[in-house]
N, C-alpha and C positions, 0 to 999 in steps of 0.2 A: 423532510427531504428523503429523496428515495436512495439506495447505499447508488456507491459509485462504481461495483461489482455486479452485476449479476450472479445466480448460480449457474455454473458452467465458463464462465471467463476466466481468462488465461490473464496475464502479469508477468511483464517482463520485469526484474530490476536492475537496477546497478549496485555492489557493493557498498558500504557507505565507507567502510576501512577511513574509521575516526573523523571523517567528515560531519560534522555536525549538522542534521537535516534542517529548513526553512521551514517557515509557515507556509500552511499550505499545500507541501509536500504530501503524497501518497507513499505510507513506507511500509514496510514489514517488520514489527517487533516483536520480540520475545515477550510473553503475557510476566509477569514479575513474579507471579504468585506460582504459575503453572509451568515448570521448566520445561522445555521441550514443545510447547504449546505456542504457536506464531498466529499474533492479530496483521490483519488491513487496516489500518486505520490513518486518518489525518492528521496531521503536527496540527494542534493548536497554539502550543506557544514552546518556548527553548527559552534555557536559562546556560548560555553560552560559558560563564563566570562556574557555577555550579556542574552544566555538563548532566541540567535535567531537560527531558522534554514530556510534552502533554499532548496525550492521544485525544483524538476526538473522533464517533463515528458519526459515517454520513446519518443514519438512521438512528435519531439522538434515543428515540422510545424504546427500542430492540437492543439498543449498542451498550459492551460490556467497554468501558475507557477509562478515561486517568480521574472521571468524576467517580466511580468507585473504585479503583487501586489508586489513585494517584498519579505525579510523575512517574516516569520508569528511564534509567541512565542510559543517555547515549551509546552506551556500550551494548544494550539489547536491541538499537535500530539493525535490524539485518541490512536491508537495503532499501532504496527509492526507486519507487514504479517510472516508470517509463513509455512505457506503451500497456496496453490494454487491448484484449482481444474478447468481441462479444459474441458468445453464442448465435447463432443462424444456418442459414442453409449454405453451403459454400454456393463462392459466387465465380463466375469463368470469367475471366481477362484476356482480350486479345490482344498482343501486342506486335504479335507477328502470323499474317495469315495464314502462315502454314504448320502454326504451330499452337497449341491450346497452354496457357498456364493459369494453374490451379491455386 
């Protein structure tokens, strides 16, 4: 599978402030091992009880995830993506003739 980022895409998130992410989810977490160090990666599963989740990346051949660090606690999900912005050539919107938005 090809990642769900390009290089040069933007990622909006939302906070997660103790919300526990879904499967499925696009988040931002802190790498466990690497302080300061933030992955993209996928919830693959949550352990709601424990307050563990499992990273998985789109790019299973390339991707550094929770099949080698493991879970990583809830507490290092920074946030959940929301929108995605992909690389290209900007594109011109008219929505009012007399006026161009960018």
């Amino acid at each position: 599978m090809e990642p769900e980022l390009q290089e040069g895409s933007w990622a909006l998130l939302i906070p997660t402030r103790g919300r526990m992410p879904q499967v499925g989810d696009v988040v931002v977490a802190e790498h466990p091992h690497r302080g300061g160090f933030e992955l993209l990666k996928r919830v693959a599963a949550v352990s709601s009880r424990r307050r563990l989740v499992w990273l998985a990346g789109d790019n299973r051949e390339e991707s550094t995830d929770s099949e080698e660090f493991g879970p990583v606690g809830a507490d290092r999900v920074v946030g959940r993506v929301v929108l995605r912005l992909r690389p290209g050539p900007p594109r011109v919107v008219r929505r009012d003739p007399t006026r161009l938005w960018i």
